[in-house]
N, C-alpha and C positions, 0 to 999 in steps of 0.2 A: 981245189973244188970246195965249195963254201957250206959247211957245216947244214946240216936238216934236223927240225926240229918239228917234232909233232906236235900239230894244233889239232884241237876239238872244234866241234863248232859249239855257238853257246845256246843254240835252240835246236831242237830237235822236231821233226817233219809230226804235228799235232796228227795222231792217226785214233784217237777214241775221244770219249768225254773229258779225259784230263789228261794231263802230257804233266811229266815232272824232270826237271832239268837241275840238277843240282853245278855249282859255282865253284871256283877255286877255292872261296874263304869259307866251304860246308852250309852254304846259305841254298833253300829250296826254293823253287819258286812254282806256284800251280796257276794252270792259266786253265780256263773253260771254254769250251766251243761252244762259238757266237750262236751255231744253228739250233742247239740244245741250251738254250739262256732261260734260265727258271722266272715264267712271270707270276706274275700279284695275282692271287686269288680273287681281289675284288672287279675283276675286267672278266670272269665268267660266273659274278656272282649275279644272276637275273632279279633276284629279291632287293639287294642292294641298288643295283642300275634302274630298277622302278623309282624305288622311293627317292632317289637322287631327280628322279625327273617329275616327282610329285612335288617335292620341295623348291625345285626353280620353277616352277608353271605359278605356284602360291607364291614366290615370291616375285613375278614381274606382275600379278593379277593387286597385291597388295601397291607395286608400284604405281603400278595405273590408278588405282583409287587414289592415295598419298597425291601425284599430278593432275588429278581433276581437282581436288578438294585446296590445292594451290592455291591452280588456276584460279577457280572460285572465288576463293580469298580476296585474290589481285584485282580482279578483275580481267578486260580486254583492254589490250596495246591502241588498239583500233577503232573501237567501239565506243559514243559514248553514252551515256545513260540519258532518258527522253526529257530532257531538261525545256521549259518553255523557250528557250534561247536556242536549244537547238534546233527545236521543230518548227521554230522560225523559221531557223536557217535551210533546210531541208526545203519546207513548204515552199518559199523562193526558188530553190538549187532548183525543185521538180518544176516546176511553172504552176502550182497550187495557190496559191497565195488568193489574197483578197481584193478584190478589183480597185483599179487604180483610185479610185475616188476617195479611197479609205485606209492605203497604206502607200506604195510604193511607186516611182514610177522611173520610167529607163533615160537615158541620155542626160543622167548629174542634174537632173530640174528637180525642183522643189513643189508640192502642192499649191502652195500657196501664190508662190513665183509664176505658177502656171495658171492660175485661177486673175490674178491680176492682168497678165497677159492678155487673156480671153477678154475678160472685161475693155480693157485699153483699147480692144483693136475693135469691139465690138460700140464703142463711144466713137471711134473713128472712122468707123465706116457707116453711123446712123443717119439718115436722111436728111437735110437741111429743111424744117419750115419755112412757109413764103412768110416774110417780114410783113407784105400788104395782104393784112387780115382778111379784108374787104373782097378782094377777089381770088382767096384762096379756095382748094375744093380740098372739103373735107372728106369725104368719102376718096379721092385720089391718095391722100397723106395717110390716112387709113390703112389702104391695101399697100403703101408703100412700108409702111411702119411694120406691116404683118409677114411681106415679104422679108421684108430686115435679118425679122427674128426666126425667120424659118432658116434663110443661111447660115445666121448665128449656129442658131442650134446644127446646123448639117455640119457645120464649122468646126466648131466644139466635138461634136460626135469623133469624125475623121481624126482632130488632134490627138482626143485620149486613145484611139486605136495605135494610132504610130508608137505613144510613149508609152504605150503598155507593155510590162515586164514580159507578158507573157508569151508574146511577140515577139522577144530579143531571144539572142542565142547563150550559148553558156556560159560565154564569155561576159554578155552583161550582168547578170544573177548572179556570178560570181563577182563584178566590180561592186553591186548592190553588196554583197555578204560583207564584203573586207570596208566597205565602210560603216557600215553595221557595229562589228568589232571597234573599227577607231572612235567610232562613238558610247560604245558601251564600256571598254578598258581604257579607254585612254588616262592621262589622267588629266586633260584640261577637264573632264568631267568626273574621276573620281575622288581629285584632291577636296572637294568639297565635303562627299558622301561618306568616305572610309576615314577612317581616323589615323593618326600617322603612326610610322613605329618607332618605337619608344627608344629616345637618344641611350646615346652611353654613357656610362661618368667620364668626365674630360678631366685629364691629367693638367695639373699645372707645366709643366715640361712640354704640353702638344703644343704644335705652331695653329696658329692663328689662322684660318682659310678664310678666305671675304666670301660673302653672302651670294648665291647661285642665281644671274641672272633670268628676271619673270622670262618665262617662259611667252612664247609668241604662234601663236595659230593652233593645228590640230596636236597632238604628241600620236606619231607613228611608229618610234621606235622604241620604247618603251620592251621589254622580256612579257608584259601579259599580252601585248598590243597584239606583237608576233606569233607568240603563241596560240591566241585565238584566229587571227588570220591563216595559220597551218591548221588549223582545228576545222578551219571552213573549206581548204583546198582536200582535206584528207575527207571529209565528208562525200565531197562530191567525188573525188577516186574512190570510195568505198564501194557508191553507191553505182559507178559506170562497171565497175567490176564484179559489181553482183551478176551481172547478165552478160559479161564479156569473159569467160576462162583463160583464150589464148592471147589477150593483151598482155605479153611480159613487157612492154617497155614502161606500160603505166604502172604494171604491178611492183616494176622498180623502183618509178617513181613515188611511189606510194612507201615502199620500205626510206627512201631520203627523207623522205617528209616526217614519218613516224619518228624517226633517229635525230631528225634535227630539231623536232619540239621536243625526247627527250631530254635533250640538253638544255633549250632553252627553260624547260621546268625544273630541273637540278638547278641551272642556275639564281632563279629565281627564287626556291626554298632555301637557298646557301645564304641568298644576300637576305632575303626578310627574315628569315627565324622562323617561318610559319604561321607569319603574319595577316593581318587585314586583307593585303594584296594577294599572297598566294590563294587564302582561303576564299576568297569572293572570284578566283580565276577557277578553280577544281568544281565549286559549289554551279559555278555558272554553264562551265561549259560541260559537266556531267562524266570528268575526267575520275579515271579510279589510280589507284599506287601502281599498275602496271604499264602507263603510260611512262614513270620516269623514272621506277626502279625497276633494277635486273638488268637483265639481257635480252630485248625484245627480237624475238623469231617471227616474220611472219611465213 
């Protein structure tokens, strides 16, 4: 029969607030019951939990000021300030603009291109005098000549209605804006005007690169070129979304747009220094520091 030996147990059945179980090696141990766990006076101090919630109410009231006074600072992501260039561009987007005689007109024609037209067709379809003087009727030639210029003119009328901006849809105004821009940033027109920025000292050790050939026709691709032509599509999303709430595909399109002339304006103050170009880009299109730094939220 196999030997019995008395064991204890090493815990005893917790039956008050403290239970004390002493160990073979004279070692005590006190445990306290979980239902009786002494808390922090400051969880029924009412004086205290006030002022804890006067203190965070003053400090998000302080944050919000601190966040407008930012914003402020920065400027809008979006927005750009009423620059003559802009409310150009706007006055166009809306159909506002100044009758074709005097600025703008639709289908890639030129003023002038269209006023020679007019004239050409207006020589070409003018009446032929009779060569024999003698038995010509001049009161005939007369009301012939007068008829002429009445078509002309009915002529002329009808054309400028067709190529009138105002006429076209959003998609023309907007091909009017983006050439606008390649005329105003480009640089086959601003190499002239801006001054260049200022080379670097060239190391004797740098390689030699050959001379960048002339450039040839409009410059479209140019970092201000693009950036003014997103400057003119976010214009006009701005401006459909002012009266549109539940368009989220254009409001999408609208945050691409914001993010991808960020970038292109980072890059372009990276490569000038802060130069002629960036600054005649920012001054023009009415752009503020919150267009290309930070983190833009719309």
């Amino acid at each position: 029969m196999p030997p019995r030996f008395s064991v204890q147990p090493s815990w005893k059945v917790l039956t008050g607030t403290l239970s004390r179980q002493a160990l073979s090696n004279g070692t005590t141990i006190t445990a306290r019951a979980a239902s009786t766990k002494a808390k922090s006076p400051k969880k029924h101090d009412f004086f205290m939990i006030a002022h804890a919630r006067q203190r965070k109410a003053a400090n998000l009231s302080r944050r919000k000021v601190l966040e407008a006074e930012r914003e402020a600072s920065l400027g809008h992501p979006v927005e750009s300030k009423p620059t003559p260039f802009i409310q150009e561009i706007q006055s166009i987007q809306a159909g506002t603009q100044a009758p074709v005689s005097s600025i703008d007109i639709n289908y890639y024609l030129k003023l002038d291109e269209l006023n020679s037209a007019l004239q050409f067709s207006k020589d070409l379809t003018e009446p032929l005098k009779n060569p024999d003087r003698d038995t010509a009727d001049p009161q005939q030639e007369s009301e012939a000549a007068e008829l002429h210029q009445q078509q002309h003119r009915n002529a002329e009328e009808a054309i400028q209605r067709i190529v009138n901006l105002s006429n076209g849809n959003t998609k023309d105004r907007l091909r009017l804006n983006v050439q606008k821009c390649i005329d105003q940033f480009g640089r086959h027109n601003t190499d002239s005007s801006l001054p260049p920025k200022p080379a670097g000292v060239r190391h004797e050790s740098a390689p030699v690169h050959p001379e960048k050939a002339p450039r040839i026709g409009q410059d479209t691709g140019s970092p201000e070129v693009q950036a003014a032509i997103l400057t003119a599509k976010i214009v006009n999303l701005s401006r459909h979304l002012k009266t549109t709430n539940k368009d989220k595909h254009n409001k999408r399109n609208l945050q691409l747009l914001v993010h991808k002339r960020q970038k292109l304006l980072q890059y372009l103050r990276r490569k000038d220094r802060g130069g002629p170009r960036w600054q005649n880009l920012m001054e023009t299109l009415g752009l503020s520091e919150a267009a290309w730094k930070g983190e833009i939220a719309i």
